[in-house]
C-alpha positions as CSV (number, residue, x, y, z in Angstrom):
1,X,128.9,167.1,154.5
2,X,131.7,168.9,156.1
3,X,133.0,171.9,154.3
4,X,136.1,173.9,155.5
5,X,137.0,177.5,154.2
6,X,140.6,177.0,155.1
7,X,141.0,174.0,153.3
8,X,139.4,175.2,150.7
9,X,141.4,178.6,150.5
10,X,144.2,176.8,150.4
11,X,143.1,174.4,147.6
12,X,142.4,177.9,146.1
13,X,145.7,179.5,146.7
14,X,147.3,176.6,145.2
15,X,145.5,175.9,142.3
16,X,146.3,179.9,141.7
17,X,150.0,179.9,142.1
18,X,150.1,176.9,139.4
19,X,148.2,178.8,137.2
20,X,149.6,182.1,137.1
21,X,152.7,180.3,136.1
22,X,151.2,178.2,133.4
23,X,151.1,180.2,130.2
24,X,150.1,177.7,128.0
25,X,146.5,177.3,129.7
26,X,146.0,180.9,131.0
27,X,146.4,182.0,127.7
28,X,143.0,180.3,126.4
29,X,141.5,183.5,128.3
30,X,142.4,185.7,125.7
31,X,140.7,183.5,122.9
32,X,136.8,184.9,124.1
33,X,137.8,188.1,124.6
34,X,140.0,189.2,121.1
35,X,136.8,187.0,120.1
36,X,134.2,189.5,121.7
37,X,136.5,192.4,120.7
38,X,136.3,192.0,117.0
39,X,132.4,190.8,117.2
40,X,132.0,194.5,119.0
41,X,134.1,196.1,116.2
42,X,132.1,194.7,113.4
43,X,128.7,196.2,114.4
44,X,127.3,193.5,114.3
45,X,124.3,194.1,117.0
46,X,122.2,190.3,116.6
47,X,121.4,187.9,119.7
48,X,123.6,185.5,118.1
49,X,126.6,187.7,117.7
50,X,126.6,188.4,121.6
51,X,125.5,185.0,122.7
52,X,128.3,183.3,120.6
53,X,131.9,184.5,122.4
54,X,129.9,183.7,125.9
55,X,129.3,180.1,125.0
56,X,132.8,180.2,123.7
57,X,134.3,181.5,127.0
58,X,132.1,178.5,128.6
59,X,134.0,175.8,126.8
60,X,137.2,177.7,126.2
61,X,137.7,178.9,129.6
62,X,135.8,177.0,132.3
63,X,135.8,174.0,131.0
64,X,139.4,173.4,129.5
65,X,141.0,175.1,132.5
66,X,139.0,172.9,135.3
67,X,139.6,169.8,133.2
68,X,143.2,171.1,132.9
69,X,143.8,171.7,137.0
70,X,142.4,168.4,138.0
71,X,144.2,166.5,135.4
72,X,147.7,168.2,136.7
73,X,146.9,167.1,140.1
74,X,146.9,163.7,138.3
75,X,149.8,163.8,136.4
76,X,151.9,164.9,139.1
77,X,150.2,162.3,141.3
78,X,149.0,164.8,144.0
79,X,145.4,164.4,143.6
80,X,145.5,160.8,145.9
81,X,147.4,162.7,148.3
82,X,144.7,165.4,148.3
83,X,142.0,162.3,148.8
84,X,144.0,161.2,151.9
85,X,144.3,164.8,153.6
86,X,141.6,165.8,155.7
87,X,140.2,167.9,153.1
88,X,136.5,166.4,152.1
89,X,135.5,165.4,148.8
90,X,133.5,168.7,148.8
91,X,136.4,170.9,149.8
92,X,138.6,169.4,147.0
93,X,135.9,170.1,144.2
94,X,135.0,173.4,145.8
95,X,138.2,174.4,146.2
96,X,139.2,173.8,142.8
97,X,135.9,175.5,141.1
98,X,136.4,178.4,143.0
99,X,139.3,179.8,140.7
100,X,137.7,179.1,137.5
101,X,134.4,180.1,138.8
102,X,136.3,183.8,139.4
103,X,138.1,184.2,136.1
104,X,135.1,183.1,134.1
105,X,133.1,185.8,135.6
106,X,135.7,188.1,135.1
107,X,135.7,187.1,131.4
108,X,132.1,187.0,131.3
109,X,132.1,190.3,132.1
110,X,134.5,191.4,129.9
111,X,133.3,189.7,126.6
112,X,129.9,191.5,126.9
113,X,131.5,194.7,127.4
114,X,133.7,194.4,124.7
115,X,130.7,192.7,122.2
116,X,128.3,195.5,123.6
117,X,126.0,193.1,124.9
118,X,123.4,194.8,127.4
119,X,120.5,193.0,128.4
120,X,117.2,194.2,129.6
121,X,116.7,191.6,132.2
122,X,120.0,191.5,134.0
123,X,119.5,189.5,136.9
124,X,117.9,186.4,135.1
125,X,121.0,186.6,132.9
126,X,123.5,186.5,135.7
127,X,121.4,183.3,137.3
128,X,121.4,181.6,134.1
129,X,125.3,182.7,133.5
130,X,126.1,181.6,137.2
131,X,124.2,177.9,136.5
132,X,125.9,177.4,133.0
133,X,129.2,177.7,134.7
134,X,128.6,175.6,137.6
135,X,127.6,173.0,134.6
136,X,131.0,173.5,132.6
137,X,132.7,173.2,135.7
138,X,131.0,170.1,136.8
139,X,132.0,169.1,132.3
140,X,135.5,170.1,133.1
141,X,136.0,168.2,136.3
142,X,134.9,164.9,134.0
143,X,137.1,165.4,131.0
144,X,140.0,166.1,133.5
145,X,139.1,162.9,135.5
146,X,139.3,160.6,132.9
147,X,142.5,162.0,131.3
148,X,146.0,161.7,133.4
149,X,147.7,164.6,131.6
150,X,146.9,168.3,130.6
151,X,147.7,167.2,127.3
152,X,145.3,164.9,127.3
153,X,142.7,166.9,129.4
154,X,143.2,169.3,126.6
155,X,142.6,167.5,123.6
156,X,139.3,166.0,125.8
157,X,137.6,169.4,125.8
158,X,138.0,170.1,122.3
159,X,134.7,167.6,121.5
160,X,132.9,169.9,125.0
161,X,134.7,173.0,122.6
162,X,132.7,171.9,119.1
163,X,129.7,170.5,120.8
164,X,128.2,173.5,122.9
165,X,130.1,176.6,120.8
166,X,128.9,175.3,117.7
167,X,125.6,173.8,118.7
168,X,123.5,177.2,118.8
169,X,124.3,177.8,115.2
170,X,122.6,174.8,114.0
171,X,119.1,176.0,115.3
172,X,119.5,178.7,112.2
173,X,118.5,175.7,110.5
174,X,114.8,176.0,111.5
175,X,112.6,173.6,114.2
176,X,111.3,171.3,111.6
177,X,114.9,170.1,111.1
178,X,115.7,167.1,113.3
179,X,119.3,168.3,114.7
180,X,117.6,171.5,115.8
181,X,115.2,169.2,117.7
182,X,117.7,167.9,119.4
183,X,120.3,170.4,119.6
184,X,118.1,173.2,121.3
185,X,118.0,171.3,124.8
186,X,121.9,171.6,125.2
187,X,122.4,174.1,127.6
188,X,124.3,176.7,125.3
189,X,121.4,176.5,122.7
190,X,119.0,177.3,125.9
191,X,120.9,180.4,126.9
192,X,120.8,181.5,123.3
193,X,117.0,180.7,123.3
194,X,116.9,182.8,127.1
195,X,118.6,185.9,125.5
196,X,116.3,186.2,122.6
197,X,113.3,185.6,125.2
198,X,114.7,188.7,127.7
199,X,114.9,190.5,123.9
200,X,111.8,190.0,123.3
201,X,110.4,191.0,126.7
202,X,108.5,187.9,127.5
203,X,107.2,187.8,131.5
204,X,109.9,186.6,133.8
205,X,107.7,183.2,134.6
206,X,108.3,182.5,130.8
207,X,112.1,182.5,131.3
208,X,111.9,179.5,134.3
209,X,112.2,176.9,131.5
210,X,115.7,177.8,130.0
211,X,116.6,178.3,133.2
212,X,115.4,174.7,134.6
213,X,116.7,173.2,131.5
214,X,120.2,174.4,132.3
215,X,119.8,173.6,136.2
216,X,118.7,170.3,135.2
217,X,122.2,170.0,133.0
218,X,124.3,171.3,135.9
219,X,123.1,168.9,138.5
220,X,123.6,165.8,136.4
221,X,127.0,166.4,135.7
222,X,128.2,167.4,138.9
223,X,126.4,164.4,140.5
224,X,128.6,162.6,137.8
225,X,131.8,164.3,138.3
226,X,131.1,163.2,142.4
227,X,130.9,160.0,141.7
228,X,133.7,160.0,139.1
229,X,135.9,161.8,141.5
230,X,135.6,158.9,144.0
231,X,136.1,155.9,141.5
232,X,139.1,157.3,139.8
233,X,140.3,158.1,143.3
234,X,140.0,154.9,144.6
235,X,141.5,153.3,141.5
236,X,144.3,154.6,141.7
């Protein structure tokens, strides 16, 4: 698989011109962050508390903005022409992660500031961070390949929104209950479950499986956004 920097800087440089002047989907940033903000005021101090605008910023941010950059290059019927250029499947994708890969590290960063959030076991929380994006990315690049606007893109992530913010608050309703059985294998609910195991101190080999879990989540869906990305591209 070829992969160019150029093209992909350019892809990059693009995709960041459109969205410093679009308001109405830069704006979502601030949602985790006045989120994190007033979580950090309140004193609250629980696993939960710091967990929660993370996951948010997941679907909020990474999601909704890849799903919303892929589906402009749709609605403005530029993303053929980007099919047609020498730019490889790989370079497209790439270069149109890389922005929201950036800013949701940036807001990453900021939301546990804000919230207070320090963990003990720092690197195995960025590597679980870094996979969960690359799997909202991967959930982003879907919802904006089966949409054809950013309206639309944006009223496709709000199910992605409800479905992993939400779905670490159901396991407060204890393992015997059947949606916490199934709910605790989405990939939020696993980063929850890691940030209560690096809490509690358990050995690092007893933190693989969250991790693995979520691996497992972000290679599925960006084999399926590949193979997406190459029948919606030929459809049109």
């Amino acid at each position: 698989m070829n992969i160019s920097i150029k093209r992909i800087q350019a892809i990059f440089m693009k995709d960041y011109k459109e969205f410093s002047r679009n308001f109405a989907v830069s704006s979502v940033m601030l949602v985790p962050l006045v989120l994190a903000l007033v979580y950090g005021k309140s004193g609250s101090n629980s696993i939960q508390t710091y967990i929660f605008p993370i996951n948010m910023t997941f679907s909020m941010v990474t999601a909704y903005m890849q799903a919303c950059l892929i589906a402009e290059e749709k609605e403005r019927n530029t993303l053929r022409s980007l099919m047609m250029s020498p730019a490889s499947i790989a370079d497209i994708l790439l270069g149109k992660s890389v922005l929201v890969f950036i800013i949701t590290a940036f807001i990453l960063g900021f939301s546990m500031f804000l919230v207070g959030y320090t963990p003990e076991n720092i690197p195995v929380l960025v590597a679980a961070l870094a996979v969960s994006t690359v799997f909202y990315i991967g959930v982003g690049i879907i919802c904006g390949l089966y949409t054809k606007t950013v309206m639309e893109a944006s009223l496709a992530s709000l199910p992605v929104m409800i479905i992993f913010s939400l779905a670490p608050l159901a396991m407060q309703l204890g393992e015997t209950h059947i949606v916490y059985k199934i709910v605790q294998w989405l990939p939020s609910s696993q980063l929850l479950i890691l940030a209560i195991q690096i809490y509690e101190q358990v050995p690092t080999m007893d933190l693989i499986t969250p991790i693995l879990v979520m691996f497992v989540w972000s290679v599925v869906a960006i084999i399926i956004s590949v193979v997406l990305f190459k029948k919606r591209t030929k459809d049109e």
